[in-house]
PAZAPA-4460 file (N, C-alpha, C; in steps of 0.05 Angstrom, whole numbers, plus 32768, in hexadecimal, padded with zeros to 4 digits):
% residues 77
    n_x    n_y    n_z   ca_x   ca_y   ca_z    c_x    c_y    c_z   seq   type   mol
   7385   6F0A   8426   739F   6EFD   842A   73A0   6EF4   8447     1      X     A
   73A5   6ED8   844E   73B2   6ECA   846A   73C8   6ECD   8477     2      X     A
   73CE   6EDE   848F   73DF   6EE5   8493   73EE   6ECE   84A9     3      X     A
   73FF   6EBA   8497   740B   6EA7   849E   7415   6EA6   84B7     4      X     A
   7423   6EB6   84C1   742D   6EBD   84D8   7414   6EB8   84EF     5      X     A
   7400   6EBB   84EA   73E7   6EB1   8504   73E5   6E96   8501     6      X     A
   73EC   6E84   84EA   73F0   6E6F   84F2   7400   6E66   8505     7      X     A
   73FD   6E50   851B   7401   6E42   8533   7403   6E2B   8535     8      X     A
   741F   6E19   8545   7420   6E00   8540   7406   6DF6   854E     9      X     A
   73F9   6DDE   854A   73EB   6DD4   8562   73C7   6DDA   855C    10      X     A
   73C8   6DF7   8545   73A8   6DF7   8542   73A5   6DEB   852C    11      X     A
   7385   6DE0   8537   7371   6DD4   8522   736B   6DDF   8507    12      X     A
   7371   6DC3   84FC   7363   6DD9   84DB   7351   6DC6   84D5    13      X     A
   7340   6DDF   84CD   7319   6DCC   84C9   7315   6DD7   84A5    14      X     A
   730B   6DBA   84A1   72FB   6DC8   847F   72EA   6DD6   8484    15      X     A
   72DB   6DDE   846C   72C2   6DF5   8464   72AA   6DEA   8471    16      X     A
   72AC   6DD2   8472   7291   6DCC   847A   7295   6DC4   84A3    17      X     A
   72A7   6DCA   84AE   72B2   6DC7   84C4   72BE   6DAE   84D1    18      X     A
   72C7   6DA2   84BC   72D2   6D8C   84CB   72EA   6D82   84CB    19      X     A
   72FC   6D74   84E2   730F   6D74   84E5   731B   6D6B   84C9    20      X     A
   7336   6D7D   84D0   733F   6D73   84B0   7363   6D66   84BF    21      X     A
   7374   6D7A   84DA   7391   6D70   84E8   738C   6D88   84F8    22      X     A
   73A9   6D83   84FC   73B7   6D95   850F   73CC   6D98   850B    23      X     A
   73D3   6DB2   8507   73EC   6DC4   84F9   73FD   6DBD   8507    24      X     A
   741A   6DB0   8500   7430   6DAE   850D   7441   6DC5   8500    25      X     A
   7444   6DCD   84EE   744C   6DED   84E1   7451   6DE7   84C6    26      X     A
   7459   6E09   84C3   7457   6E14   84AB   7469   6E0F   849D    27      X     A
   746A   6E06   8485   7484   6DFF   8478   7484   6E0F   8455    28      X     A
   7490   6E23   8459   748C   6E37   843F   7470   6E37   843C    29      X     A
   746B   6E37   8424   7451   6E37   8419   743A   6E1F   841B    30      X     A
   7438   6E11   8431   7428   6DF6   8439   742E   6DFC   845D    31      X     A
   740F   6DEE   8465   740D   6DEB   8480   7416   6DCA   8476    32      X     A
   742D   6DBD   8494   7429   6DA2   849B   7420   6DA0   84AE    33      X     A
   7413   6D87   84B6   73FF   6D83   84BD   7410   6D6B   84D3    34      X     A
   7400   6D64   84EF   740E   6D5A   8502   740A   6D3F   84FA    35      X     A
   7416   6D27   84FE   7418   6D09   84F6   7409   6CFC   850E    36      X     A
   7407   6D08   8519   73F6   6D01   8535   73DD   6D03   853C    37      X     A
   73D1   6D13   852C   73B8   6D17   852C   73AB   6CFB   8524    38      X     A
   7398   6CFC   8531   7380   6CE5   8525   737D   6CDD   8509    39      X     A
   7376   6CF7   84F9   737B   6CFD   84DD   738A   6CF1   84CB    40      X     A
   73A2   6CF6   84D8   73B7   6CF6   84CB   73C6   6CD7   84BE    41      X     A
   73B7   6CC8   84C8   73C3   6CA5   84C6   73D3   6CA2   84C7    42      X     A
   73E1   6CAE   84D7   7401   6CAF   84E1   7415   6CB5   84D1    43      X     A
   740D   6CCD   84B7   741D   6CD8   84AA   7416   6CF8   84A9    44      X     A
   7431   6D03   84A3   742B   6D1F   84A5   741E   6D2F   8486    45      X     A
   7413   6D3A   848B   7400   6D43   8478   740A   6D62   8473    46      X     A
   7408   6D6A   844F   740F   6D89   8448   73F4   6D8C   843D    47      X     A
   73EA   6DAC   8445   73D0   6DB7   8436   73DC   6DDA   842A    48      X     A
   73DA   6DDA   8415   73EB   6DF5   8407   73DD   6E0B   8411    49      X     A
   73E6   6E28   8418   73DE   6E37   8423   73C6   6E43   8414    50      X     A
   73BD   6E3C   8401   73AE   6E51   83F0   7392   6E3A   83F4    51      X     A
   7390   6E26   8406   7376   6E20   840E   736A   6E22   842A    52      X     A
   7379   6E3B   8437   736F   6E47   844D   7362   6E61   8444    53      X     A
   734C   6E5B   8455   7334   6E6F   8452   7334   6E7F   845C    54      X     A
   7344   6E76   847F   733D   6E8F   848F   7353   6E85   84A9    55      X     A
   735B   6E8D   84B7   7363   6E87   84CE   7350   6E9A   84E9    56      X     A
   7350   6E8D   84F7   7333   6E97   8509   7331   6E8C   851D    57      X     A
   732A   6E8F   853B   731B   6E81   854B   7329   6E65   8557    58      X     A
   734A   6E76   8557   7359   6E60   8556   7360   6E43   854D    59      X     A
   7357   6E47   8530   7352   6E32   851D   735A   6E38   8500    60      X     A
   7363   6E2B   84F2   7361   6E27   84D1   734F   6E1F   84C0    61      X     A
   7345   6E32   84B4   7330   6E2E   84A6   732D   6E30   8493    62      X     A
   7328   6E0F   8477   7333   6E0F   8466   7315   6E23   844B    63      X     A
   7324   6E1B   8434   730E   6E24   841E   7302   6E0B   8414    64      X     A
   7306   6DFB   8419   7303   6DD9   8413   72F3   6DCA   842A    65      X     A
   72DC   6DAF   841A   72D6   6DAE   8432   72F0   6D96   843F    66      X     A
   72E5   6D8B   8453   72F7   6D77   846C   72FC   6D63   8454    67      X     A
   72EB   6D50   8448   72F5   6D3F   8428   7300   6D4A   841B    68      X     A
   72FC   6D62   8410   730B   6D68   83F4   7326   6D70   8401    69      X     A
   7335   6D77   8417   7349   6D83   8427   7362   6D6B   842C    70      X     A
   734A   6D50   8430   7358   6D36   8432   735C   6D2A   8418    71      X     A
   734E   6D2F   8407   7350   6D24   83E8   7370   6D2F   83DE    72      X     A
   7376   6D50   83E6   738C   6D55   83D7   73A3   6D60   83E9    73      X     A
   7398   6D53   83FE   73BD   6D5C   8411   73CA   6D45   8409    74      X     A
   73E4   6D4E   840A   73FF   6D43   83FD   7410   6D3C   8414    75      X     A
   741C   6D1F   8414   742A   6D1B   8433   7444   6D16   842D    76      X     A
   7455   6D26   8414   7472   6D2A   8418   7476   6D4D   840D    77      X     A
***
């Protein structure tokens, strides 16, 4: 179990295979959003549901998905 609360506005979340996926602007119930600002992000804010974090670590988010499959199914409302 991820203990949500170590999530942090501002850290990186990387897929399985390590690559940039955003940057957490916060937690919103059960979904990280994701900052609109990021590179990533195409200037929309991005949701990834909590149950595809793998790990939080190393001051980073670390998903179960790789960096494509993470972008294939985040949801931006």
């Amino acid at each position: 179990m991820i203990d949500l609360s170590s999530i942090k506005e501002h850290m990186p979340v990387v897929g399985s295979d390590g690559g940039h996926v955003g940057t957490i602007d916060h937690l919103d119930g059960q979904r990280i959003k994701l900052t609109k600002t990021d590179p990533a992000a195409g200037g929309h804010h991005h949701f990834i549901h909590v149950d595809s974090i793998a790990a939080v670590e190393g001051g980073e988010v670390r998903l179960n998905r790789t960096t494509a499959e993470a972008k294939d199914e985040w949801a931006t409302a």
